[in-house]
N, CA, C and O of each residue as an XYZ file, in Angstrom:
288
protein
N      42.190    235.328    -19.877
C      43.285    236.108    -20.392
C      43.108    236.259    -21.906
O      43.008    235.264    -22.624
N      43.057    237.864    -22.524
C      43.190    237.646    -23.961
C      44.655    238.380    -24.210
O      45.198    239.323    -23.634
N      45.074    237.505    -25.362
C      46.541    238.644    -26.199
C      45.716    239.111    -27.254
O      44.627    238.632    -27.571
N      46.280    240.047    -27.765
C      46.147    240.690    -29.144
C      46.929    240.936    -30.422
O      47.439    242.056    -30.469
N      47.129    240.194    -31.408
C      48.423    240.418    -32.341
C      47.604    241.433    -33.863
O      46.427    241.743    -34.044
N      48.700    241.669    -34.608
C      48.610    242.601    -35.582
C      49.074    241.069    -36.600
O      49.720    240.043    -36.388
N      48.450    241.554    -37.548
C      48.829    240.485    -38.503
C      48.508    241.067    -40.360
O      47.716    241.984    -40.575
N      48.896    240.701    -40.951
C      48.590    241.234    -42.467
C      47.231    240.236    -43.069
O      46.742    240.485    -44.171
N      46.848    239.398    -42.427
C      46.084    238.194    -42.881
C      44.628    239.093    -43.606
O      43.945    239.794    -42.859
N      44.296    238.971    -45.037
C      43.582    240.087    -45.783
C      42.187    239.287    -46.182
O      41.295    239.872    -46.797
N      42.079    237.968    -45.801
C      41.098    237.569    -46.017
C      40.275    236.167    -45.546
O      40.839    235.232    -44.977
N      39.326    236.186    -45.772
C      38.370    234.976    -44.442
C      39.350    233.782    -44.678
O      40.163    233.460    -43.811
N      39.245    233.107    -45.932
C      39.907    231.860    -46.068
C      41.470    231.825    -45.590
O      41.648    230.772    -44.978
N      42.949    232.790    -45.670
C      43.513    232.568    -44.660
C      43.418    232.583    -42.959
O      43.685    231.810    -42.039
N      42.959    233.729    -43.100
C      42.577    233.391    -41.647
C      41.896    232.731    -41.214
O      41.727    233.090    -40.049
N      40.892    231.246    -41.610
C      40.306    230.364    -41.368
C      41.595    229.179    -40.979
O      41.623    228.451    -39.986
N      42.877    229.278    -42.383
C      43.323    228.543    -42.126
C      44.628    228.647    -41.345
O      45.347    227.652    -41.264
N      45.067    230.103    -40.612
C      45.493    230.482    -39.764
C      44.930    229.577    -38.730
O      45.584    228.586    -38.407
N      43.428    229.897    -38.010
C      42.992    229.708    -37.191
C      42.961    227.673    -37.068
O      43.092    227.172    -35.951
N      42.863    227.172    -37.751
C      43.284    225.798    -38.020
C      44.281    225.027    -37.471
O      44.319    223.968    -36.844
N      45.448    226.205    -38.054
C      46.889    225.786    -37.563
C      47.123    226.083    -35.948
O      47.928    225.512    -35.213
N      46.290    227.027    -35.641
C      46.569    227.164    -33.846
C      45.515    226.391    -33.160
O      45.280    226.548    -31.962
N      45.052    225.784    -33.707
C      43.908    224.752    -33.287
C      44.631    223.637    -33.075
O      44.302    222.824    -32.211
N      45.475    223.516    -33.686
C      45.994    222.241    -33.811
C      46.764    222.087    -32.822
O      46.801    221.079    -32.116
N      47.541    223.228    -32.675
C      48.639    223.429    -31.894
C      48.076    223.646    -30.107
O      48.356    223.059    -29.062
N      47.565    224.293    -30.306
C      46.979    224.845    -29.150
C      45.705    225.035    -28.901
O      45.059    226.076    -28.783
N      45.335    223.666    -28.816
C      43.225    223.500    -28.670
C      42.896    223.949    -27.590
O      41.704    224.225    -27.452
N      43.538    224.107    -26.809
C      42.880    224.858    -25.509
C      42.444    226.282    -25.542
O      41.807    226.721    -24.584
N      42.695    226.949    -26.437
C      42.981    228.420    -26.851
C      41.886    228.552    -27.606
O      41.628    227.556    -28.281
N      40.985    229.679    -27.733
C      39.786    230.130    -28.419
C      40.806    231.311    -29.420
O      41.786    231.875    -28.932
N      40.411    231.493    -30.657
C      40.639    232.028    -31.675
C      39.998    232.867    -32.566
O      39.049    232.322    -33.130
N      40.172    233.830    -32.827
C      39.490    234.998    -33.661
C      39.970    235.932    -34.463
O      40.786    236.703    -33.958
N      39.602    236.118    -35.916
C      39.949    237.602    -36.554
C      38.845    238.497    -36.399
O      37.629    238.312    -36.351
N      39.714    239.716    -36.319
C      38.849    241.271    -37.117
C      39.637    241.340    -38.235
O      40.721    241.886    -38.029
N      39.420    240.924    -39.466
C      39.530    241.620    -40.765
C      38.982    243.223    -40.791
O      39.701    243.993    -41.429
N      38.016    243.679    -40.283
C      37.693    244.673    -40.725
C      38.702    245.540    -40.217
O      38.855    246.457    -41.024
N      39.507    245.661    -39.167
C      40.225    246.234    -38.391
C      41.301    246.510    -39.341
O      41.553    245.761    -40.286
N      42.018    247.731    -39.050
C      43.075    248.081    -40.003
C      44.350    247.404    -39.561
O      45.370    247.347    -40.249
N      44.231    246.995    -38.590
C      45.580    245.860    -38.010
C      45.496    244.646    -38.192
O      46.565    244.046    -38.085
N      44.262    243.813    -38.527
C      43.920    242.847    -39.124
C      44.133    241.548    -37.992
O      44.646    240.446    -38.186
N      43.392    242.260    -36.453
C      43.609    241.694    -35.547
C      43.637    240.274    -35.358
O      43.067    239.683    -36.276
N      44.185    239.422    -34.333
C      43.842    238.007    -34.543
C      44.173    238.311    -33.078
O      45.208    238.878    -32.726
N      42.875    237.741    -31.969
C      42.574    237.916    -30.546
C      42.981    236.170    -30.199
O      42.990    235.301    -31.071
N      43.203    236.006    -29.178
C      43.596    234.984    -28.415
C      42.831    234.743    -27.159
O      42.988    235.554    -26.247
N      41.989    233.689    -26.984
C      41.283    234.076    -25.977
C      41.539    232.456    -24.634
O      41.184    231.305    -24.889
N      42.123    232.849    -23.502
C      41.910    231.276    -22.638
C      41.289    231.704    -21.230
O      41.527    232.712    -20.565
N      40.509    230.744    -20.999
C      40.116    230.413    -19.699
C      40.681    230.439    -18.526
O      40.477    231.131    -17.529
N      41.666    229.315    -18.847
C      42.115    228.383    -17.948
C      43.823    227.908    -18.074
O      44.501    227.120    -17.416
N      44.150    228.853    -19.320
C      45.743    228.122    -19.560
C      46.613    229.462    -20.494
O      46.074    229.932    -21.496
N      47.420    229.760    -20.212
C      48.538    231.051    -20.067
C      48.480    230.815    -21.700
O      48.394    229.675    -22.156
N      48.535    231.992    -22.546
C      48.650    232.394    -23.799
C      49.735    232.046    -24.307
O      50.429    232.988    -23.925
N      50.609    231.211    -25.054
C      51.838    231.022    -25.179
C      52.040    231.802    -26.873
O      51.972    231.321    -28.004
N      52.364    233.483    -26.254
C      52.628    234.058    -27.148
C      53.736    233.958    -28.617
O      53.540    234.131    -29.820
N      55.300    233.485    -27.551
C      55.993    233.186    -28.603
C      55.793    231.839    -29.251
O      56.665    231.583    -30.081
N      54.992    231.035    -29.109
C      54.769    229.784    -29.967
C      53.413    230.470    -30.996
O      53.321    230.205    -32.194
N      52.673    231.155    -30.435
C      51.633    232.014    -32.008
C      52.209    232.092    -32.767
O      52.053    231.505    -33.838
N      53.614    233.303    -32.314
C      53.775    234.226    -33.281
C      54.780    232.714    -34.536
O      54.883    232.628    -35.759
N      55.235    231.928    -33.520
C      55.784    231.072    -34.142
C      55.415    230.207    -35.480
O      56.084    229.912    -36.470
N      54.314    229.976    -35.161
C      53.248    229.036    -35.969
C      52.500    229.932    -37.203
O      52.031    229.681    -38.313
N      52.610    230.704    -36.646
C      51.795    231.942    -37.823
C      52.772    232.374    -38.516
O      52.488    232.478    -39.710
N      54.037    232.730    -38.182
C      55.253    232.859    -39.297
C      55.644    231.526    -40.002
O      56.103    231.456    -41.143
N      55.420    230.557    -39.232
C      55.604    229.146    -40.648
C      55.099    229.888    -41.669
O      55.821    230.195    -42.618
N      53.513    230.347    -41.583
C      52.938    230.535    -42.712
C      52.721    231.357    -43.887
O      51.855    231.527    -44.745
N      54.351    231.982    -43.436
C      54.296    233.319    -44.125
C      53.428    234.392    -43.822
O      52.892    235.054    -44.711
N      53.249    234.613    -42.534
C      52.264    235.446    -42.431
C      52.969    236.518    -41.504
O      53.638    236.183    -40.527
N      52.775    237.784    -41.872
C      53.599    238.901    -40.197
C      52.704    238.646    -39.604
O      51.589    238.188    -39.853
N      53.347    239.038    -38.557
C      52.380    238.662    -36.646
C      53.001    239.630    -35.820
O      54.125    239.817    -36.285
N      52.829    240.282    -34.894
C      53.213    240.805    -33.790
C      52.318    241.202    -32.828
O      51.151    241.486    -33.095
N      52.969    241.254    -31.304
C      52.192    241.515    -30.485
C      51.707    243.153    -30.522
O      52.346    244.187    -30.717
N      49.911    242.820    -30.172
C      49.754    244.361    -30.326
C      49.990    245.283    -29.188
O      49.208    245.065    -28.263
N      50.932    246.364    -28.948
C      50.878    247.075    -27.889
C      50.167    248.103    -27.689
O      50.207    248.899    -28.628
N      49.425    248.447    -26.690
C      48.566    249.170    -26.242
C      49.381    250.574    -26.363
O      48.856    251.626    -26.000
């Protein structure tokens, strides 16, 4: 299962430490930006265990960061 969110995150080192904070939270979950992308994607990727969208968007707004789910 992947989600897809929109996010403002503008450069490697936050989004490294974006990706940190959902590590922490949610190690089961594979993690990724497209910076290059004009939505400044951040992909969600699991195997084996349900995407727990509203706890992302949760954890990523601690950080001052916008987040939303991307709709197709």
């Amino acid at each position: 299962m992947v989600e897809i969110f929109r996010t403002n995150v503008k450069n490697k080192k936050l989004a490294v430490k974006v990706i940190k904070a959902l590590k922490l939270h949610l190690p089961a979950l594979y993690f990724n930006f497209d910076l290059d992308d004009c939505d400044r994607i951040l992909r969600v990727q699991s195997n084996d265990h349900p995407v727990e969208c509203f706890k992302i968007l949760q954890i990523v707004k601690s950080l001052s960061i916008e987040i939303s789910v991307f709709e197709d």
